[in-house]
C-alpha positions as CSV (number, residue, x, y, z in Angstrom):
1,X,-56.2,12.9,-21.7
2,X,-57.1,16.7,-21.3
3,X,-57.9,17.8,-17.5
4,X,-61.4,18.1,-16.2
5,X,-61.4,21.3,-13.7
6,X,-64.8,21.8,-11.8
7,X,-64.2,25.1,-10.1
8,X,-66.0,25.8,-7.0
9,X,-66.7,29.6,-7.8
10,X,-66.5,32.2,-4.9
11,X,-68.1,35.1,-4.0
12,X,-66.9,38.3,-5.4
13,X,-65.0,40.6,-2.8
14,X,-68.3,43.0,-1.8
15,X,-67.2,46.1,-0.2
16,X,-70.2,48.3,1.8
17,X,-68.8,52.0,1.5
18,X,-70.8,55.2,0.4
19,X,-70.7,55.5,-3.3
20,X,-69.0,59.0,-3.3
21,X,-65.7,57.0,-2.1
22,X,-65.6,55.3,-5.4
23,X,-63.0,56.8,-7.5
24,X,-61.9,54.4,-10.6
25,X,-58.6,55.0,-12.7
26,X,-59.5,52.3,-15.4
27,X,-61.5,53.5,-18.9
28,X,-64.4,52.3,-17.8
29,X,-67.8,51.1,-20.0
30,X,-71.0,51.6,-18.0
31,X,-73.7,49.6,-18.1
32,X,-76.7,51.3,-16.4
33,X,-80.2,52.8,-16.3
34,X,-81.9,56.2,-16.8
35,X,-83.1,55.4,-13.2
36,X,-79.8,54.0,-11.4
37,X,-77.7,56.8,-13.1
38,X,-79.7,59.7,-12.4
39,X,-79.9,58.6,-8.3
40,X,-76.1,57.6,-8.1
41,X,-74.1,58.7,-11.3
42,X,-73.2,62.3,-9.6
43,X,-72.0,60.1,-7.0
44,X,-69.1,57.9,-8.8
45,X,-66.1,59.5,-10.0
46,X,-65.5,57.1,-13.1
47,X,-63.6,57.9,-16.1
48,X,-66.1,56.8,-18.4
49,X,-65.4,55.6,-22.0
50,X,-68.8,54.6,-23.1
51,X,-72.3,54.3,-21.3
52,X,-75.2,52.0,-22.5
53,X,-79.0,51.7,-21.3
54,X,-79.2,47.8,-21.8
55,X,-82.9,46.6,-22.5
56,X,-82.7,43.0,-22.9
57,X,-80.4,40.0,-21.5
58,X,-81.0,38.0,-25.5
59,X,-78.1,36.4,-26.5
60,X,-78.0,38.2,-29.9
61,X,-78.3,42.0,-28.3
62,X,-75.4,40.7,-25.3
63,X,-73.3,40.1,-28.5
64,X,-73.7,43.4,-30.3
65,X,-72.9,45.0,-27.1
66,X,-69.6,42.6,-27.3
67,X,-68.6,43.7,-30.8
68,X,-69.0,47.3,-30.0
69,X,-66.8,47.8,-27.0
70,X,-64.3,50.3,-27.3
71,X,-60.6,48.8,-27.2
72,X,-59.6,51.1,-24.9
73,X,-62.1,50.0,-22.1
74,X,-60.4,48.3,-19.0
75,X,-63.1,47.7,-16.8
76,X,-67.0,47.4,-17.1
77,X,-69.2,48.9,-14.6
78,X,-72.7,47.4,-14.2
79,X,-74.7,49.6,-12.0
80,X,-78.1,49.3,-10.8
81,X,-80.5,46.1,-11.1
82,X,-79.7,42.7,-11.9
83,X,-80.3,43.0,-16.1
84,X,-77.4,45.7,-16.6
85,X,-75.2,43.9,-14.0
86,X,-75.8,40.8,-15.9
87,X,-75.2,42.5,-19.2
88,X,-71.9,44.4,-17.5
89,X,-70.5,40.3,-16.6
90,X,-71.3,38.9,-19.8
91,X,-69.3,41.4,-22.1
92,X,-66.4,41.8,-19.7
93,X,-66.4,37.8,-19.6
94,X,-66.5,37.6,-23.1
95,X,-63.7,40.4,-23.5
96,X,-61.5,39.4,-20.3
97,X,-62.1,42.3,-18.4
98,X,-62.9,42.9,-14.8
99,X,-66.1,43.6,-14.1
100,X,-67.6,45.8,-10.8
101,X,-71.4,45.8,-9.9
102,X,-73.2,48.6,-8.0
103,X,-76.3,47.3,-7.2
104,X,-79.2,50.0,-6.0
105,X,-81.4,47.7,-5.0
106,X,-81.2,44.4,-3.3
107,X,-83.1,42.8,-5.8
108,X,-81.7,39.6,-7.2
109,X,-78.6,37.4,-6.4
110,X,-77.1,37.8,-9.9
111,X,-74.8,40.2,-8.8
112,X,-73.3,37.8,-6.7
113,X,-73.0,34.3,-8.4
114,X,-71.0,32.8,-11.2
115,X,-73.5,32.8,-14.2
116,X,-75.6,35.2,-16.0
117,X,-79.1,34.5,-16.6
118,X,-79.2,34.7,-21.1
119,X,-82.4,34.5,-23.0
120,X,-82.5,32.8,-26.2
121,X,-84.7,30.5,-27.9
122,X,-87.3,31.2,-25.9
123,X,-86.3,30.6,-22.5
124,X,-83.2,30.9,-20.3
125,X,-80.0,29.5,-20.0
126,X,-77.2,30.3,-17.2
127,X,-74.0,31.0,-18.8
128,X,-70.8,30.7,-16.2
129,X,-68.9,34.2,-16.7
130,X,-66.8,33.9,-13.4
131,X,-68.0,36.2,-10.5
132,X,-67.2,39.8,-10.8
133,X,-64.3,41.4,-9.7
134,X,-66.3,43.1,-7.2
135,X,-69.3,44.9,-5.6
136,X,-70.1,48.1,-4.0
137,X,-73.2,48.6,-2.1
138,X,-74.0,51.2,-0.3
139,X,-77.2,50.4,2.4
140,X,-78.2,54.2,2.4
141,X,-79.0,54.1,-1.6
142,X,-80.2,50.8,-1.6
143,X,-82.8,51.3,1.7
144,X,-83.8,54.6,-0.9
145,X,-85.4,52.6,-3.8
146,X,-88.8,52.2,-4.2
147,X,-90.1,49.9,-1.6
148,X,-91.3,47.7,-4.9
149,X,-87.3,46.8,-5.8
150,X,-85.5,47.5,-3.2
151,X,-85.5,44.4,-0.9
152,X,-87.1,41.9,-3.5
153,X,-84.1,39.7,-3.6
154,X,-85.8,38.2,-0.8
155,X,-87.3,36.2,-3.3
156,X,-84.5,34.1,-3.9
157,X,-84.3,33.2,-0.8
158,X,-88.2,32.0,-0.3
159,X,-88.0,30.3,-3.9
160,X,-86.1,28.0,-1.7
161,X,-89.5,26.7,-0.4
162,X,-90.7,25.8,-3.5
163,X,-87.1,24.9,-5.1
164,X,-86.6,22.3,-2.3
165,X,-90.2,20.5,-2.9
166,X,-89.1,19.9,-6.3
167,X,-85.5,18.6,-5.5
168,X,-87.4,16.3,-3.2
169,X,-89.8,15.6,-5.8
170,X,-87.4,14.7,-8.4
171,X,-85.2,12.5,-6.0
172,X,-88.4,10.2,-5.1
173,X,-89.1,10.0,-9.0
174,X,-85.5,9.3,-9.0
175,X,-85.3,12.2,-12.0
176,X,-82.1,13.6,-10.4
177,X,-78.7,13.4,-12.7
178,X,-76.2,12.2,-10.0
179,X,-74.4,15.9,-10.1
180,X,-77.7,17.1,-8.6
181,X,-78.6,14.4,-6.8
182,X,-80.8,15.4,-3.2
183,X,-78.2,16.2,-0.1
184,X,-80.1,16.0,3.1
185,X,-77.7,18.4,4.3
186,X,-77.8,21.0,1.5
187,X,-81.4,20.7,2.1
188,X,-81.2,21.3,6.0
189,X,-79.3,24.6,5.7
190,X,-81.3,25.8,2.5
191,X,-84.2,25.6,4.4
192,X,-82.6,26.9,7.3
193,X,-82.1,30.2,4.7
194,X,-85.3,30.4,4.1
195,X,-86.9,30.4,7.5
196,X,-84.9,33.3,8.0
197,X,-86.6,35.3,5.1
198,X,-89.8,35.2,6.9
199,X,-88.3,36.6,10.0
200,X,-87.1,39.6,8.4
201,X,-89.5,39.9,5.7
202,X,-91.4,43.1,7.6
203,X,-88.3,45.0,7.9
204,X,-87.3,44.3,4.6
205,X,-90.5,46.3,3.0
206,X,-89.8,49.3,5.8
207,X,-86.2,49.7,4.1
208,X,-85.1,49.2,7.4
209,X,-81.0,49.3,7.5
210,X,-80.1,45.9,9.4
211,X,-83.3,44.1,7.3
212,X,-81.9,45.0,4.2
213,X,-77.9,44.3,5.5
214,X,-79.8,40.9,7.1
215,X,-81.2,39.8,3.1
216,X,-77.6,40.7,1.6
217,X,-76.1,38.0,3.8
218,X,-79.0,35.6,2.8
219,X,-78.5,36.3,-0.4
220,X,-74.4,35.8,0.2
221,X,-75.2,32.4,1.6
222,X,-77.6,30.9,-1.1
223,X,-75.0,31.8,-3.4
224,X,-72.6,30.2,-1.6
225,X,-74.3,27.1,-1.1
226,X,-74.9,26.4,-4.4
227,X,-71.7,27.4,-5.5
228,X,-70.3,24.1,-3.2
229,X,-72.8,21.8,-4.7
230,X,-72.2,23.3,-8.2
231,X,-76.0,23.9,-9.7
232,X,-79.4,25.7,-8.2
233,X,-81.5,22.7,-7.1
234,X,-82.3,24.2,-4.2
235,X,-83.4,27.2,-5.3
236,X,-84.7,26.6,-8.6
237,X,-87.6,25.3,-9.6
238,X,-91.1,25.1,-11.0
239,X,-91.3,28.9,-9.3
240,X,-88.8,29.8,-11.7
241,X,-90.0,27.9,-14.8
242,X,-92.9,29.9,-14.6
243,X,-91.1,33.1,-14.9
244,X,-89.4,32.0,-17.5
245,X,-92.2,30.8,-19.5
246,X,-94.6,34.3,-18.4
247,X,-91.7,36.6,-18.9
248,X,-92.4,37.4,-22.7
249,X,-95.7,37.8,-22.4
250,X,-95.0,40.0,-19.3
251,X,-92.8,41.7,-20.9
252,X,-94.6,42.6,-23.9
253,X,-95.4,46.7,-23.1
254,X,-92.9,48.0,-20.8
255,X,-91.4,44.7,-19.0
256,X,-91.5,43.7,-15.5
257,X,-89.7,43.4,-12.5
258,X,-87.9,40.0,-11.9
259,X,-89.9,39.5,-8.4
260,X,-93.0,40.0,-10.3
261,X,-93.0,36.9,-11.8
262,X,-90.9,34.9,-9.8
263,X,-93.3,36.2,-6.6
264,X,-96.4,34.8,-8.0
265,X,-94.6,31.8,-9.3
266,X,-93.5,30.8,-5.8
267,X,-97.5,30.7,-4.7
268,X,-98.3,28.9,-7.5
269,X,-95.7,26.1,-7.2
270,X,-96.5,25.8,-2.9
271,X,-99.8,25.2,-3.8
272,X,-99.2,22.7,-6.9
273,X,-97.4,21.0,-3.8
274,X,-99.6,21.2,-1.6
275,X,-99.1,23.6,0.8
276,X,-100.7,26.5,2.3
277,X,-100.3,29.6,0.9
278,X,-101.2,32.2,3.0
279,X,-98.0,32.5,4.6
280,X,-95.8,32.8,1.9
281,X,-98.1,35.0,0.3
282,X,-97.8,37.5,3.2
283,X,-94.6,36.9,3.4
284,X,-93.7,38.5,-0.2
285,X,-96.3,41.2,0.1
286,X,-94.6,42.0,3.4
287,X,-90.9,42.9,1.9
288,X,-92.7,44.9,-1.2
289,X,-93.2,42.0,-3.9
290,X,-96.0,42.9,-6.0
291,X,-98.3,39.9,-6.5
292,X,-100.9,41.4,-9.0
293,X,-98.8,42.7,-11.9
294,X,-99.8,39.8,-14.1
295,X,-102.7,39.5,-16.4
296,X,-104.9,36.5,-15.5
297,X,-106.0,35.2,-18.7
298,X,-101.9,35.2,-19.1
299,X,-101.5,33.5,-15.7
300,X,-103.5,30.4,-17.1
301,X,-102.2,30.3,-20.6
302,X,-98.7,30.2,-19.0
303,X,-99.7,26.7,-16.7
304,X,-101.3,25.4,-19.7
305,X,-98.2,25.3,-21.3
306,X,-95.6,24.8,-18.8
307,X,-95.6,21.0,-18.6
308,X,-94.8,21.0,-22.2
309,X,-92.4,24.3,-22.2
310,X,-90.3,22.7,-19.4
311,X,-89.9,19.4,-21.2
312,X,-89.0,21.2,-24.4
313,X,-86.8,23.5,-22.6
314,X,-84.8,20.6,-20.5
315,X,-85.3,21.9,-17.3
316,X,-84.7,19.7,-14.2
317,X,-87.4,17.7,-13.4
318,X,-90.1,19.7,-10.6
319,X,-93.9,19.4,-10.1
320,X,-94.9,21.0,-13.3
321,X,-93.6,18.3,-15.3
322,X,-96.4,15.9,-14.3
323,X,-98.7,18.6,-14.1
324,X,-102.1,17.3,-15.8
325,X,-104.6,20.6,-15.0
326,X,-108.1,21.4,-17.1
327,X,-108.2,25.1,-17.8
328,X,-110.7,25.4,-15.4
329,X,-108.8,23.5,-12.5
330,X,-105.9,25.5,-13.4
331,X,-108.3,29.0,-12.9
332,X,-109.5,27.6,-9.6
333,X,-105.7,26.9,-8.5
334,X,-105.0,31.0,-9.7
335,X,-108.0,32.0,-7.5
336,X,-106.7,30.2,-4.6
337,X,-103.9,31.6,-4.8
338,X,-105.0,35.3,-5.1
339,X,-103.9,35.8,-8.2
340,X,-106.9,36.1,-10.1
């Protein structure tokens, strides 16, 4: 009988330095933006085999980027947001190489975790590449990005709020698998996270230095805790599912932030629950979320079809699922909200 192994991934080892101490001796592929590389390329002395822009995180484009890597390349560099670091994990998983992340703004947890966020079909899937081999932050670049990126991360940590209704939800419908069963004490402390998002929220939007070093070790934490329990209950839901299903249609012209959609999403699922609004709503526009990037006819066409698009999709069971809105209830929940 072959061996079942369930790892319990770690973080990677994350070094804070300036990024004109980086001096690499591997070939190295990099994996960047226009953006990222003209703030911090001058900085990084890397002996650079190839360099791609990345555009998209589709299964189909990660693989062409797999099939084209030089031989010679030891290590693969992802350097600034969370779609090239993702892109920089997947192809050095899928070519066993190290890979090292330089974020420039703290503005998702991928750089951290286990798995890379892949589209395809439609929607996402998580696929585990191992964490990388490490990252490199330096606060002074990452307090420099626009205030609209920089600290947005912090919307992992408040999609907690919402991401813990629906564990909860699902538990008392009794629509949790036993691997993701609801842990009264997984919930305590991921709650406990996301108080602490509030606190520093303010901060956070001034790019102030011990905000932003404050949200990193959120950040560090979330990961961590779902790491132990081994899936994203906690943090993941119907907020999420909305960004998913928005995302092409967001992403239609020029694309759009992660926090964009997931910012909006987060409202929207508090008050499917339930809850007041207000809070969490100044709570995002407080650390630089943008909350009106989304068109609204879009907005409602993307409710409309998210009870359907979740069960198609497989997703955990959350609020949405059950969701049984008129069009116009649904554009009375959007003006509520302040998303209209």
């Amino acid at each position: 009988m072959a061996e079942t192994i369930e790892p319990i991934w770690n973080l990677p080892r994350i070094e804070l330095r300036e990024l004109s101490t980086v001096k690499e001796s591997r070939p190295a592929a990099v994996l960047t933006g226009n953006r990222a590389w003209d703030a911090v390329g001058s900085l990084l002395d890397l002996p650079i085999v190839i360099q791609a822009e990345p555009h998209s995180a589709h299964h189909d484009f990660l693989e062409e980027l797999v099939s084209s890597l030089p031989e010679t390349v030891q290590v693969v560099y992802g350097i600034g947001g969370g779609l090239v670091c993702d892109v920089a994990k997947y192809v050095a998983w899928k070519k066993g190489l190290p890979s090292v992340i330089i974020p420039t703004a703290l503005s998702v947890d991928g750089f951290f975790t286990a798995l890379v966020a892949v589209r395809k079909e439609g929607s996402v899937y998580y696929e585990t590449t191992g964490p990388a081999e490490k990252v490199i932050i330096d606060l002074e670049v990452v307090g420099s990005a626009p205030p609209h990126i920089r600290g947005t991360g912090i919307v992992e940590i408040l999609s907690m709020t919402t991401g813990l209704l629906d564990w909860q939800y699902a538990a008392k419908l009794k629509k949790n698998t036993y691997q993701e069963r609801f842990q009264p004490w997984a919930a305590s402390i991921a709650a406990g996270i996301a108080q602490q998002a509030y606190k520093i929220a303010k901060g956070v939007g001034e790019g102030r230095p011990d905000a932003l070093r404050n949200l990193l070790d959120l950040i560090c934490v979330e990961v961590q805790l779902t790491n132990q329990l081994g899936h994203n209950r906690p943090q993941e839901g119907a907020e999420q599912y909305f960004a998913y299903a928005i995302e092409p249609k967001a992403a239609r012209e020029a694309g759009i932030p992660y926090a964009d959609l997931v910012g909006p999403g987060i409202v929207i699922a508090a008050a499917l629950h339930g809850q007041d609004t207000s809070a969490i709503r100044n709570t995002l526009l407080d650390a630089g979320v943008r909350l009106d990037r989304l068109n609204e006819d879009d907005i409602v066409q993307t409710l409309e079809m998210l009870p359907e698009y979740a069960q198609k999709h497989n997703l955990p069971h959350s609020i949405v699922h059950d969701m049984k809105l008129s069009n116009a209830e649904i554009r009375v929940l959007v003006s509520k909200t302040g998303l209209s």
